[in-house]
C-alpha positions as CSV (number, residue, x, y, z in Angstrom):
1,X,16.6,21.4,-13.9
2,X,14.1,22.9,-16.1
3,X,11.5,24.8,-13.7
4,X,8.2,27.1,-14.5
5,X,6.1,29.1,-12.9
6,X,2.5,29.1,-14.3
7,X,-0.3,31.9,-13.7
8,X,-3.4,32.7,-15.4
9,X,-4.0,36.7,-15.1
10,X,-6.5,39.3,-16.3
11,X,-4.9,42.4,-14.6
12,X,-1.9,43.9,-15.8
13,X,1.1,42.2,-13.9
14,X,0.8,42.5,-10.6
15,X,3.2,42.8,-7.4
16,X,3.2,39.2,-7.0
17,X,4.0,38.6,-10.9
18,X,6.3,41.0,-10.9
19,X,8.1,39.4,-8.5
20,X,7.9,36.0,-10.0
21,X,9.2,37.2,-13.1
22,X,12.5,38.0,-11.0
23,X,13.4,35.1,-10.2
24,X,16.1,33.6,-12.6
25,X,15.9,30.3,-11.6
26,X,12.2,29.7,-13.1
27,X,10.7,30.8,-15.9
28,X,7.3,32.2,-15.6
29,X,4.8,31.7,-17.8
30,X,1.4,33.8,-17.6
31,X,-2.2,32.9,-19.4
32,X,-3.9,35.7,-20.5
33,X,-7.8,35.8,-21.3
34,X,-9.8,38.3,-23.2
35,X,-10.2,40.1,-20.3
36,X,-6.1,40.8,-20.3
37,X,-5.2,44.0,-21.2
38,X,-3.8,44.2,-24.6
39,X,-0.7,45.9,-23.7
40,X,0.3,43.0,-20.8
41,X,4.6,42.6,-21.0
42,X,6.4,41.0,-18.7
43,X,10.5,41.5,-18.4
44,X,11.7,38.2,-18.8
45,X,8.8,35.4,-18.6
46,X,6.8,34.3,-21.6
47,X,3.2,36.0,-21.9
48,X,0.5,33.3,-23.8
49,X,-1.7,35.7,-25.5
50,X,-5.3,34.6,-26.0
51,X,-3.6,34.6,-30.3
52,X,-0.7,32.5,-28.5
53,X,-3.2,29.8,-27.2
54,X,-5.3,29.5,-30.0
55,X,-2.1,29.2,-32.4
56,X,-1.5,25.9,-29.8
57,X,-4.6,24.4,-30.3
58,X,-7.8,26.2,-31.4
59,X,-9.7,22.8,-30.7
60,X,-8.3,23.1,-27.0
61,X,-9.2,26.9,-26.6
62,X,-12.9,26.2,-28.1
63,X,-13.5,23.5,-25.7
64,X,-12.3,25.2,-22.4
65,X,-13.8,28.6,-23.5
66,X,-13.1,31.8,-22.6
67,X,-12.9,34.1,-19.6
68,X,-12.2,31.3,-17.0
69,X,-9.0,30.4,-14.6
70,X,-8.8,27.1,-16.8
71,X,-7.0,29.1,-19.4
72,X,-4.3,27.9,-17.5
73,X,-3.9,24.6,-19.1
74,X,-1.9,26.3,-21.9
75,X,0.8,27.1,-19.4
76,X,0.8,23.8,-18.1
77,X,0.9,22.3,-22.1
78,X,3.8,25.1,-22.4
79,X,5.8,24.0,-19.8
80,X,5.3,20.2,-20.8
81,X,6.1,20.6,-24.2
82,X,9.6,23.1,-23.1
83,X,11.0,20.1,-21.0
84,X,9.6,20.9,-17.7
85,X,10.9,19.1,-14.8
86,X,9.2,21.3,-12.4
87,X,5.6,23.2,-12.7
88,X,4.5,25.5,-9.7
89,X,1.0,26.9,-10.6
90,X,0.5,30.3,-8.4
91,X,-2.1,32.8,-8.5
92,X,-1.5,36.8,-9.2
93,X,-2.6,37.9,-6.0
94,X,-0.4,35.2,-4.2
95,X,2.7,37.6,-3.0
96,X,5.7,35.2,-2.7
97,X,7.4,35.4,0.8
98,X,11.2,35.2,0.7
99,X,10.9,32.0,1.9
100,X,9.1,31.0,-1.9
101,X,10.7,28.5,-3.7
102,X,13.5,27.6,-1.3
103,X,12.4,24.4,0.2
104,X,11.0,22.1,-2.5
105,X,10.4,18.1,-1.5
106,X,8.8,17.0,-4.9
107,X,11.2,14.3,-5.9
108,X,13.1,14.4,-2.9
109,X,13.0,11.0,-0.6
110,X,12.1,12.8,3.0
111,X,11.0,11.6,6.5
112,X,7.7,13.2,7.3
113,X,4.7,13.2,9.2
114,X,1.8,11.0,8.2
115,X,-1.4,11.5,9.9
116,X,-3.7,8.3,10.3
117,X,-7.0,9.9,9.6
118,X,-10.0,7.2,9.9
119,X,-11.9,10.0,8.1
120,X,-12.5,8.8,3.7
121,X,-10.7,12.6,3.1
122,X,-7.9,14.0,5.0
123,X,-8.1,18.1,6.0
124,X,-5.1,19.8,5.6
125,X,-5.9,23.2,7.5
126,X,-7.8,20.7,9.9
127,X,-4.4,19.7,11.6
128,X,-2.9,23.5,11.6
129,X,-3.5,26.0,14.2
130,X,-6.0,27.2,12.4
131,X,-8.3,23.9,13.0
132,X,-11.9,25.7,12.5
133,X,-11.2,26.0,9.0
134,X,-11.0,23.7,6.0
135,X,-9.7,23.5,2.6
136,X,-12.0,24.6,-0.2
137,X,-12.9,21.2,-1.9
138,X,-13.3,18.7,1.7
139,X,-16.5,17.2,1.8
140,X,-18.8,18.9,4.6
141,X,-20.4,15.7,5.4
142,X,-16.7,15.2,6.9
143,X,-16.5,18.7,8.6
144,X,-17.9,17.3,12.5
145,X,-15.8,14.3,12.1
146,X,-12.5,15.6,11.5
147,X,-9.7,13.4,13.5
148,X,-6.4,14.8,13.5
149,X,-4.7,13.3,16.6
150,X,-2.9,10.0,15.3
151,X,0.1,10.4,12.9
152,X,3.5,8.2,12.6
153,X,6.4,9.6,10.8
154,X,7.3,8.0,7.6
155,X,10.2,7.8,4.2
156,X,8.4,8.9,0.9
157,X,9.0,10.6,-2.1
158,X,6.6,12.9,-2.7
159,X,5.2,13.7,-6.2
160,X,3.3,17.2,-5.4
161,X,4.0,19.7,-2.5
162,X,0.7,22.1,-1.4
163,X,2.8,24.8,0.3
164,X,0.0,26.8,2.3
165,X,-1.0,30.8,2.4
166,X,-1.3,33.2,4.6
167,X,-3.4,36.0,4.4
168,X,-7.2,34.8,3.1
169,X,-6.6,30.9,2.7
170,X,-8.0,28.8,0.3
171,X,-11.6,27.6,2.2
172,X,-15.2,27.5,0.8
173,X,-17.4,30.3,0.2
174,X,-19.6,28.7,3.3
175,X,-16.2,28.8,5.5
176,X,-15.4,32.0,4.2
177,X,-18.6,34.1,4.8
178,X,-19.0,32.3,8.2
179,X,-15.4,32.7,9.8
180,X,-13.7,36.2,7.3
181,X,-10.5,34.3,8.4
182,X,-6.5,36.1,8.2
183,X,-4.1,33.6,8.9
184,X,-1.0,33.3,9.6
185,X,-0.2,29.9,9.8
186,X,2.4,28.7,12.1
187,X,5.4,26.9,10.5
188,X,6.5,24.1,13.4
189,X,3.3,22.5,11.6
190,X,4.8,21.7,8.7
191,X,5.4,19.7,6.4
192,X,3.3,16.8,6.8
193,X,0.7,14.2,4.3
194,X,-1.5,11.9,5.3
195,X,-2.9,8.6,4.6
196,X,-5.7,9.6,2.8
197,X,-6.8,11.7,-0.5
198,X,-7.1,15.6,0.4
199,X,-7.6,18.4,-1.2
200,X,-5.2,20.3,-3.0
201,X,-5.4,23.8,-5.4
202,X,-3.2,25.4,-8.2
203,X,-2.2,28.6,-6.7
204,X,1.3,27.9,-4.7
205,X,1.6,24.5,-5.3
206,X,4.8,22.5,-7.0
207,X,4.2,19.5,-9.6
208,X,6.7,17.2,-10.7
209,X,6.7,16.5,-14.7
210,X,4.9,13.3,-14.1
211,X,2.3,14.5,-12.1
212,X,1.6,17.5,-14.3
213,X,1.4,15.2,-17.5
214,X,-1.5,14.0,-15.5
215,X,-3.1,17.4,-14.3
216,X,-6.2,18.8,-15.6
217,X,-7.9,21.9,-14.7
218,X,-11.4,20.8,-15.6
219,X,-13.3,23.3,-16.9
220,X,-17.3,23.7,-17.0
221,X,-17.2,22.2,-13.2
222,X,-16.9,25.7,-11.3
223,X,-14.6,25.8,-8.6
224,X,-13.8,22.3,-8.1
225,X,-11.6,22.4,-11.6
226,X,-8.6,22.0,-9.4
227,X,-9.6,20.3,-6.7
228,X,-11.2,17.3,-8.7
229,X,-7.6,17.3,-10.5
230,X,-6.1,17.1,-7.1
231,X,-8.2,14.0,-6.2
232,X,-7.7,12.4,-9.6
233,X,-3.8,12.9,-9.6
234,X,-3.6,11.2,-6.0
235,X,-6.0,8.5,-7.0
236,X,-3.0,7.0,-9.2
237,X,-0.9,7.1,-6.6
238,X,1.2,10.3,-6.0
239,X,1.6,11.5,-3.1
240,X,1.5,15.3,-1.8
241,X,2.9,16.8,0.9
242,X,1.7,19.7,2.5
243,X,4.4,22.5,3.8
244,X,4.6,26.1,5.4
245,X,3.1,29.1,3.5
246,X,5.3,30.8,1.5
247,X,3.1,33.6,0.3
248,X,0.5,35.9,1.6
249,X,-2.6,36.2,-0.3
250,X,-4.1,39.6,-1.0
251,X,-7.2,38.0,-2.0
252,X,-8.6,39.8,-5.7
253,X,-12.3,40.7,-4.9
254,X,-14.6,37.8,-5.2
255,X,-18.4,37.8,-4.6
256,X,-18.8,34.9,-2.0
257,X,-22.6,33.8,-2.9
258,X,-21.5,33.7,-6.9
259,X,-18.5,31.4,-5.5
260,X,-20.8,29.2,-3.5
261,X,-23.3,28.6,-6.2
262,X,-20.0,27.6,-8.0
263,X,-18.9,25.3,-5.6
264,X,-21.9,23.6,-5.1
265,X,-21.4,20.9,-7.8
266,X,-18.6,20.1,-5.1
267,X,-20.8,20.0,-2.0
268,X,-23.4,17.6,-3.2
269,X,-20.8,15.0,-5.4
270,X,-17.1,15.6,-2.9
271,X,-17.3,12.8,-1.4
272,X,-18.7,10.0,-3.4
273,X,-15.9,11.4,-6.3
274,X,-13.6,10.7,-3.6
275,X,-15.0,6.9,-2.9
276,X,-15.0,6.1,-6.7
277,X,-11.3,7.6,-7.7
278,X,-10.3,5.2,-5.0
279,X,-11.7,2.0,-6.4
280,X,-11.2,3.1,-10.1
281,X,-9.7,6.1,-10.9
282,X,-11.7,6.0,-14.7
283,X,-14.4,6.7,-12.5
284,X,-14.0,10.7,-12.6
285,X,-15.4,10.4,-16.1
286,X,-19.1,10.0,-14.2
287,X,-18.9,13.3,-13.0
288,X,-17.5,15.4,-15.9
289,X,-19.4,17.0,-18.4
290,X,-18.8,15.6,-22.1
291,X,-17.5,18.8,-23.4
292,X,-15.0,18.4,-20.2
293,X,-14.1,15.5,-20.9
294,X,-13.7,16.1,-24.9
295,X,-11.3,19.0,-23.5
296,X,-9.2,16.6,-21.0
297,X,-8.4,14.3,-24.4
298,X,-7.3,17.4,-26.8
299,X,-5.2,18.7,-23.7
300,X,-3.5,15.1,-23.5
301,X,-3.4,14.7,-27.4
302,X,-0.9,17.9,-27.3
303,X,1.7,16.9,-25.2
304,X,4.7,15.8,-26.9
């Protein structure tokens, strides 16, 4: 089984990259930007410099633009096009555990927890024990009414697995500056998906090929490039399940009001993306900008 790891970075290769680039079982692939020092080198993975990307597709690179996480793309379309059968997309400051990488579902036909939320958009950190959170990207008009207590046990084969984070989870700028969370989130919670769309990101999660074929980190959306992708890959029908964290998050510095005004876009349009994806899936071309969308059909015009 083919498998990659795929990171966007503009630091010189970090403690978690380094470890990454250990493991012999993946191959990991890292974006760089402009901001990447010239002199990045990783022992064994594959290092996409910005000359790398633009030999790919210069149209692609024009469209998504420069200095931005959606760089990552071209690790995705690298992966694709080297016979992927696996893509986990991680962040640089996501430290993997021992634990990473040892318990994968995607693919695999599993008995799980299903919670019955009567909510439009299932919470994921909502039904841990850390419950006063919630994942970057739910709509807050959904925040009060969070219901968590019904759930049935279920066979599927999931599609994507969200494994979770400990350390500085992945919440809002508005849950962040209100609640400075560290978590440690406790593993007898896990795994478990629900009946509902939910939020996902791309820093420890695991695609399947078919999936990933599908994934698109919008870019000119601020912070919602993955989590509109998350929405817009379960809206065909793949399912995600959500497991234990197998990394801690050393969170790189981030100025919480510039990440708000960046997430607002999500905060005014969550929830009504999430009501249209689920009567027609097309529908997340109302909320992209057309140099967005221009970008999603180059990206999908490379794969082979």
């Amino acid at each position: 089984m083919n498998k990659f790891i795929v990171c966007t970075s503009i630091n010189l290769p970090t403690e978690a990259i380094k470890k990454y680039d250990k493991m012999s079982e993946w191959t990991l692939v890292v974006v760089g930007d402009k901001r990447t020092p010239p002199n990045y080198k990783l022992s064994n993975g594959v290092y996409l410099s910005p000359v790398d990307q633009e030999k790919i597709s210069k149209e692609l690179s024009d469209l998504i633009g420069w200095n931005c996480i959606q760089r990552r793309n071209f690790g995705l379309l690298y992966a694709l096009n080297s016979g992927a059968d696996l893509i986990s997309t991680v962040d640089d400051d996501n430290i993997p555990l021992d634990s990473w990488g040892k318990e994968i579902f995607v693919n695999q036909f599993v008995k799980l927890k299903e919670f019955q939320t009567k909510s439009e958009v299932f919470d994921p950190i909502g039904a841990t024990n850390h419950n006063t959170l919630w994942h970057r990207g739910f709509p807050l008009e959904l925040i009060s009414s969070r219901n968590n207590d019904d759930y049935k046990y279920i066979d599927m084969t999931p599609s994507i697995q969200a494994n979770f984070w400990n350390g500085d989870p992945d919440i809002d700028a508005i849950c962040r500056l209100e609640h400075r969370p560290e978590c440690e989130f406790d593993d007898t919670y896990f795994p478990f998906t629900s009946n509902r769309l939910s939020p996902f990101n791309s820093q420890n999660t695991i695609l399947s090929r078919e999936v990933a074929a599908e994934y698109f980190l919008f870019p000119h959306v601020g912070r919602m490039d993955d989590i509109w992708a998350a929405y817009y890959v379960q809206s065909l029908g793949f399912k995600v399940v959500y497991d234990k964290s197998t990394v801690y998050q050393d969170r790189n510095a981030h100025n919480l009001i510039e990440d708000m005004k960046k997430e607002y876009l999500g905060y005014e349009n969550n929830l009504n993306l999430v009501k249209d994806l689920i009567l027609d899936p097309t529908r997340i071309n109302n909320y992209l900008p057309e140099r967005t969308r221009l970008a999603w059909s180059v990206y999908r015009n490379s794969l082979k």
